[in-house]
Structures are given as structure tokens and as C-alpha cells.
C-alpha positions as CSV (number, residue, x, y, z in Angstrom):
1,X,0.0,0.0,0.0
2,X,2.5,2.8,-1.0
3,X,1.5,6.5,-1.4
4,X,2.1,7.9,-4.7
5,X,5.6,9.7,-4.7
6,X,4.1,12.2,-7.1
7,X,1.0,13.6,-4.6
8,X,3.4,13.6,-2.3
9,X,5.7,16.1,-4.3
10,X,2.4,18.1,-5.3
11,X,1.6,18.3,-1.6
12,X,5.2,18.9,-0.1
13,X,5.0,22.0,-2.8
14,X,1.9,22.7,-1.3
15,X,3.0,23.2,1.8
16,X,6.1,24.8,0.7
17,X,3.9,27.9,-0.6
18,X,1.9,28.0,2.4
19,X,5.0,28.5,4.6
20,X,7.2,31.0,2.1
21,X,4.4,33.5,1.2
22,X,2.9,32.8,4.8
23,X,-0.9,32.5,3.1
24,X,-3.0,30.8,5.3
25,X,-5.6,31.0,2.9
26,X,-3.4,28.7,0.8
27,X,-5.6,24.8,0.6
28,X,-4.1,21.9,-0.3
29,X,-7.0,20.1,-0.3
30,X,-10.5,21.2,-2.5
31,X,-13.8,19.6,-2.0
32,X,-16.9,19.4,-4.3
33,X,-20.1,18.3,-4.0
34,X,-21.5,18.2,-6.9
35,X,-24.7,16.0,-5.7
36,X,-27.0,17.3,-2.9
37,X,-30.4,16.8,-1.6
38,X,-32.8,19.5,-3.0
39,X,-35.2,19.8,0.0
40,X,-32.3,19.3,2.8
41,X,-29.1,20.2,4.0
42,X,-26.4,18.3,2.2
43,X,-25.1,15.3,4.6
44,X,-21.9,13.7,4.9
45,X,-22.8,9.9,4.4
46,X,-23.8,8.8,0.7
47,X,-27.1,9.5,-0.4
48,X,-28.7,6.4,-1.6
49,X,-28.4,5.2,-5.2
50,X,-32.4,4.6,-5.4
51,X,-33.3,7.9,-4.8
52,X,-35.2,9.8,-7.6
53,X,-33.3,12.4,-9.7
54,X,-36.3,14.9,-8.8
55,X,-34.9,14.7,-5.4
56,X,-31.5,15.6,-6.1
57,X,-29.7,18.9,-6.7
58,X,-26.9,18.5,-9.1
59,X,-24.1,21.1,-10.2
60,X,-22.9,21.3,-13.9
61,X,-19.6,20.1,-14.6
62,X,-18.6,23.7,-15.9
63,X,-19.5,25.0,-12.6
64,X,-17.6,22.7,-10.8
65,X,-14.2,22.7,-13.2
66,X,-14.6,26.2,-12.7
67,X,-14.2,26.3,-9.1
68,X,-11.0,23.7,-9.5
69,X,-9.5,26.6,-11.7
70,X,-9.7,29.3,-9.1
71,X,-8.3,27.4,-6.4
72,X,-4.3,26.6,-6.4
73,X,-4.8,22.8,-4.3
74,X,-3.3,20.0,-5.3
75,X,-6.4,17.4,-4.5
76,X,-9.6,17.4,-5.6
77,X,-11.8,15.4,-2.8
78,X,-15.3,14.8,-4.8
79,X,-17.8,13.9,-2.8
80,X,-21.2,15.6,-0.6
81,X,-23.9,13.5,-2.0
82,X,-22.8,9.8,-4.0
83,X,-20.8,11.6,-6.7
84,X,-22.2,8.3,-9.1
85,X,-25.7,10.0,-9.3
86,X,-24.3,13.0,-11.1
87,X,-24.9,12.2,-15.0
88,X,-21.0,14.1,-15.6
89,X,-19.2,12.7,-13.3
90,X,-16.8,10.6,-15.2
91,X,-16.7,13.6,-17.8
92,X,-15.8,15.5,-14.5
93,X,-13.0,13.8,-13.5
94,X,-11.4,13.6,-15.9
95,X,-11.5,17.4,-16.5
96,X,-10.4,17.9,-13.2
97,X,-7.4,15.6,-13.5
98,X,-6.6,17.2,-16.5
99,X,-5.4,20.5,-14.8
100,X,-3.1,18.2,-13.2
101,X,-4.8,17.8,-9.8
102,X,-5.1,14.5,-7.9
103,X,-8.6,13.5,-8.0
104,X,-10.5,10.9,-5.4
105,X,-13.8,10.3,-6.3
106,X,-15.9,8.9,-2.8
107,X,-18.6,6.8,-3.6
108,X,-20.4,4.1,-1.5
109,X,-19.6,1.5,-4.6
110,X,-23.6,0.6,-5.2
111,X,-23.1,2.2,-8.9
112,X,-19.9,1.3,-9.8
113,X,-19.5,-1.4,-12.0
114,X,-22.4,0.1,-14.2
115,X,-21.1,3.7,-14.3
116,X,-16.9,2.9,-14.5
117,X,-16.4,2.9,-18.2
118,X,-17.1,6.3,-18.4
119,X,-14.0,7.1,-16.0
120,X,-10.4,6.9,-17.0
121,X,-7.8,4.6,-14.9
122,X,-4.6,7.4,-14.5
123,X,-2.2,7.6,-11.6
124,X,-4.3,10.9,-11.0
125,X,-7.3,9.2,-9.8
126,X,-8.7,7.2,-6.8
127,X,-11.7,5.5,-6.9
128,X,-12.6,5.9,-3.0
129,X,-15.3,3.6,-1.4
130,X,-16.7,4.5,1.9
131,X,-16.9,1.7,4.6
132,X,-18.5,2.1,8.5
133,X,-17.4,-1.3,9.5
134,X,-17.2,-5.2,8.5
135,X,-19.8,-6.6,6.6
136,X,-22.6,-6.6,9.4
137,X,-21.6,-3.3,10.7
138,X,-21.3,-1.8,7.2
139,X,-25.1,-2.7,6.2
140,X,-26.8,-2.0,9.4
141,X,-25.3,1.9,9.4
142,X,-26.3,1.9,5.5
143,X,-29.5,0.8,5.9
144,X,-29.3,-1.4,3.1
145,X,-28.9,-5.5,2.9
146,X,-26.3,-6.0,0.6
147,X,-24.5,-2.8,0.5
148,X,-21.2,-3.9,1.8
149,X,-20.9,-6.6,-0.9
150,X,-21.9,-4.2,-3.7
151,X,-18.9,-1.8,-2.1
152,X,-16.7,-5.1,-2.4
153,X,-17.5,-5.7,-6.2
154,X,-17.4,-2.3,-6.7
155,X,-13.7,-2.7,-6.0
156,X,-13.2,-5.5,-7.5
157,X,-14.5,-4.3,-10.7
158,X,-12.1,-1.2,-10.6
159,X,-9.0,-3.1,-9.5
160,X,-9.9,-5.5,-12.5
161,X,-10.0,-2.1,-14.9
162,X,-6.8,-1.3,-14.0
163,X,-7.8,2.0,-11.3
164,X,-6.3,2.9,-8.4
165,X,-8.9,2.2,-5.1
166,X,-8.9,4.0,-1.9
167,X,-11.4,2.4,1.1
168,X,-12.3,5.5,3.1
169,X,-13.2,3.7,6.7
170,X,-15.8,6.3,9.0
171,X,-14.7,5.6,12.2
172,X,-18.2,5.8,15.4
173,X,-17.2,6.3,18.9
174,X,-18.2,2.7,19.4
175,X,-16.2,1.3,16.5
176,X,-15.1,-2.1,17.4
177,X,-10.5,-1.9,16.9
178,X,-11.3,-5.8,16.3
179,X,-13.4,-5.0,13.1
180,X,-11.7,-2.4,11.5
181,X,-8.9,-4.7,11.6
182,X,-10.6,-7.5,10.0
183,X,-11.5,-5.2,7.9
184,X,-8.5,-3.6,7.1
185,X,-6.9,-7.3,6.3
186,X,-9.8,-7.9,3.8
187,X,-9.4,-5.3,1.7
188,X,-5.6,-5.6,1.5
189,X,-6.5,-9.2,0.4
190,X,-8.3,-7.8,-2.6
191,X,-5.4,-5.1,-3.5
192,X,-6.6,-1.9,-2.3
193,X,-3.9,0.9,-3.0
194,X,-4.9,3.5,-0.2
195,X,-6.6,3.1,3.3
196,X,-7.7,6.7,5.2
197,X,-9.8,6.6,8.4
198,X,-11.8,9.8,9.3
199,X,-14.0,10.6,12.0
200,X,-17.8,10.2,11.8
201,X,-19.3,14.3,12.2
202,X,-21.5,12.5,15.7
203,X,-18.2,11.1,17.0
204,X,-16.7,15.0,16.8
205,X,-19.3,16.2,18.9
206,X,-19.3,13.7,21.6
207,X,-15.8,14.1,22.1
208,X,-16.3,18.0,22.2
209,X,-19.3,17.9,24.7
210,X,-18.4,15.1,26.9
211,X,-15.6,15.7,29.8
212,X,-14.4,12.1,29.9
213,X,-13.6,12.3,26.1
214,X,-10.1,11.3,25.9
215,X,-10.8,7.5,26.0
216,X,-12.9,7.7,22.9
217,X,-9.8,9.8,21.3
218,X,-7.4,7.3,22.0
219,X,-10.0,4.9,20.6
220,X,-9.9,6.7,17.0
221,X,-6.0,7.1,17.2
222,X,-5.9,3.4,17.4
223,X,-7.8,3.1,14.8
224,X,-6.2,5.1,13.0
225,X,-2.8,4.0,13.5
226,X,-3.9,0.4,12.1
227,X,-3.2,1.6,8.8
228,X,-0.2,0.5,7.8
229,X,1.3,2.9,6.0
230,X,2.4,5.8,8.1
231,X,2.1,8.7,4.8
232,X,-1.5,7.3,4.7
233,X,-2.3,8.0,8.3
234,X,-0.7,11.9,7.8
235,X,-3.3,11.9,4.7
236,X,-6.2,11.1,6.4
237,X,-5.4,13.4,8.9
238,X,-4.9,16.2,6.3
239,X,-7.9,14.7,4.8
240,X,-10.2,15.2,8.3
241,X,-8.8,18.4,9.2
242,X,-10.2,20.0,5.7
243,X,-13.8,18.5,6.8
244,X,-16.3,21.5,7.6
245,X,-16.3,21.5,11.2
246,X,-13.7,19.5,12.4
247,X,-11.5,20.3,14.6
248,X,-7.7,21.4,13.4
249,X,-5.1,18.6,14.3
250,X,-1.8,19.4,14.4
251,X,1.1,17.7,13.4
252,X,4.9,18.7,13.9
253,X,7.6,19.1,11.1
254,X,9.5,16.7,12.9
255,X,7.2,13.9,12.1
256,X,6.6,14.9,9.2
257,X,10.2,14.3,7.7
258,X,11.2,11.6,5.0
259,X,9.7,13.3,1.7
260,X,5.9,13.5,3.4
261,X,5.9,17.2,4.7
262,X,2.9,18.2,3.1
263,X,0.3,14.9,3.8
264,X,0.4,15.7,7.3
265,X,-0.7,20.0,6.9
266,X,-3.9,20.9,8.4
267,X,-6.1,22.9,5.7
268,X,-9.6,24.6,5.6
269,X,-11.3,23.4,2.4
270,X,-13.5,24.9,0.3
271,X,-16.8,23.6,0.3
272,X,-18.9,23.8,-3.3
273,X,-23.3,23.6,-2.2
């Protein structure tokens, strides 16, 4: 499971240009969300792939390439809504990753095998599908029978089409360690190239609003540190940190030496609605 030396350059540069112009303003991470409920406040789980196209409020490709263009970061985190209900969305990526950004595309896998010709497998580009626990687990906080197998195919289908998959674990404040390390060990079975773990928005305000919230931090630390590459612990950290809302974690140049500098920088995002 290696991190792609090239992001990490894009991000090291990143950071680089944060720290000489001293522009805090300066993101290294962008997201869009270019799918959102009509009649409600856009959520952070998936919305699900049954749900009527009347229901859905969708943003035109131009619109979002556009927004890309005016920011300077590096990656491009698609997501909001199930990005696979947009009728663009391959056309989108592969916009986007024509500017030279690093695009990952976070899905929940239910549309993928019927929607991935229209994507392009480049170094550029991560297929991410969202998982909230073991097979059990996974269904019961989706609601849906099934939907942990259809995330499974899903990857399987774009590891057989030659794309690069990233499994994007939402970690509860009672997330069983035991099962996001089964978990974890399944999907390196099946060849995954990236694992990130990220804090479920509920999880971020118990730990706020409860005083005895340090055990259920070292819980998700532990979780976190089970992935086993240490550049893609610093990017999911990057990666939460740039979530609207959470709170800023802060990481020391120190650790983050050995040619991974920029993973590990805490960012605002931009947020596209």
C-alpha cells in the first residue's frame, strides 16, 4: 500500500507555498459536491443510489471545473452527496485531472460497476469507497442489505479495470478496533492501493461535549494508526482536518520528515453547495 511519490511532491510544494508566502488561505485540499439533496441540508454519508433524480440537486460540470481553476490545491476530494448520481461525473474527472490535480472520487460502490467505463484509470485518480465497519456493521449503518458486498465488487470491478482504489473507513465512537482490523486485512487481500480513516461528524461532537472524552480519542487514534502505512495515516489526517467543522489537528515538522511534509498539513477546504 504505497503512497504515490508524485502527490506527495504536489503536496510537499503545497505546503512549501503556504509557509514562504505565509498564506494561510493557501488549501491543499479542494472539496466538491457536486450532488446534494434539494429539500435538505447536504449530509456527509452517501445518499442512496435509489433515490429519484427529482430529489437531487446536481451542479454542472462547468461549474464545478470552474471552481478547481480558481483554487491553487493539489487534491480534488469529490464527494457531498454519491458523486455516481451525477450524469457528468466521469466527464468531471477527468477534467479535473486534466489540470493536473489529484482527484478521489468517494462513492459508496452501489453504482460502480455500471457507471466505471465512463471514467479513465490514470495515476491521477482514486476511486474511494466509503466503509462504516465489517460486513454486518457496514449494512446496518447503511441501511441497506447488501451494501457492503456491492462496495466489495465495486472494487473489485475497478482493480480489474486497472484504477487505483482507496477504502475510506468512517470511524463511530463505538467502532469495534477488532473490526476495522478485520476489515483492514480484507481489503488488502483484494489489493486496495490506499486506506484513510476519518471521524464520523456524531463522533466529533461527543468528544467536544463530553468531559471524559479522551478515551474515545485514543479509541480513534488506534484506529487510525492500524493503517499500515504511516504517509497514509498523515493523509487522512490532512484529509479530516479540511472537513467543515472538524477540529484542526496538528502535526509537527518533525514527524513529518522523510519526503511527506505536506500529507500531514492541516487545511480549511472549500466547500462547493
Amino acid at each position: 500500500m504505497r503512497f504515490p511519490l508524485r502527490l506527495t511532491a504536489d503536496l510537499a510544494l503545497g505546503l512549501a507555498t503556504k509557509t514562504l508566502r505565509g498564506a494561510d488561505s493557501h488549501r491543499l485540499i479542494l472539496h466538491l459536491a457536486p450532488v446534494a439533496r434539494a429539500a435538505a441540508p447536504r449530509e456527509t454519508q452517501a445518499v442512496s443510489s435509489r433515490m429519484d433524480a427529482s430529489d437531487l440537486q446536481l451542479l454542472s460540470s462547468d461549474f464545478c471545473l470552474d471552481a478547481v481553476r480558481r483554487s491553487s490545491a493539489p487534491v480534488v476530494w469529490i464527494g457531498g452527496g454519491e458523486p455516481l448520481l451525477h450524469p457528468e461525473i466521469g466527464r468531471l474527472a477527468r477534467r479535473i485531472v486534466d489540470t493536473g490535480r489529484h482527484v478521489f472520487v468517494h462513492i459508496d460502490g452501489a453504482c460502480l460497476r455500471r457507471r466505471i467505463h465512463e471514467f479513465r484509470p490514470v495515476s491521477r485518480l482514486f476511486l474511494t469507497v466509503q466503509f462504516e465497519g465489517f460486513e454486518q456493521g457496514h449494512d446496518r449503518r447503511a441501511r441497506r442489505e447488501g451494501a457492503f458486498r456491492q462496495a466489495v465488487d465495486g472494487i473489485r470491478t475497478a482493480k480489474l479495470s486497472g484504477f487505483l482504489v482507496c477504502a475510506h473507513f468512517v470511524a463511530h465512537s463505538d467502532t469495534d478496533l477488532a473490526e476495522l482490523e478485520q476489515l483492514r486485512r480484507y481489503l488488502e487481500a483484494r489489493d486496495v492501493d490506499g486506506f484513510v480513516v476519518v471521524s464520523a461528524n456524531n463522533f466529533l461532537r461527543e468528544t467536544s461535549q463530553q468531559k471524559e472524552s479522551e478515551p474515545l480519542r485514543r479509541r480513534f487514534h488506534a484506529a487510525r494508526a492500524q493503517i499500515r502505512s504511516r504517509r497514509w495515516q498523515l493523509f487522512s489526517r490532512l484529509l479530516e482536518s479540511s472537513l467543515p467543522a472538524a477540529k484542526f489537528l496538528g502535526v509537527s515538522h518533525q514527524e513529518l520528515g522523510s519526503g511527506v511534509a505536506a500529507t500531514a498539513a492541516c487545511e480549511e477546504s472549500v466547500q462547493v453547495s
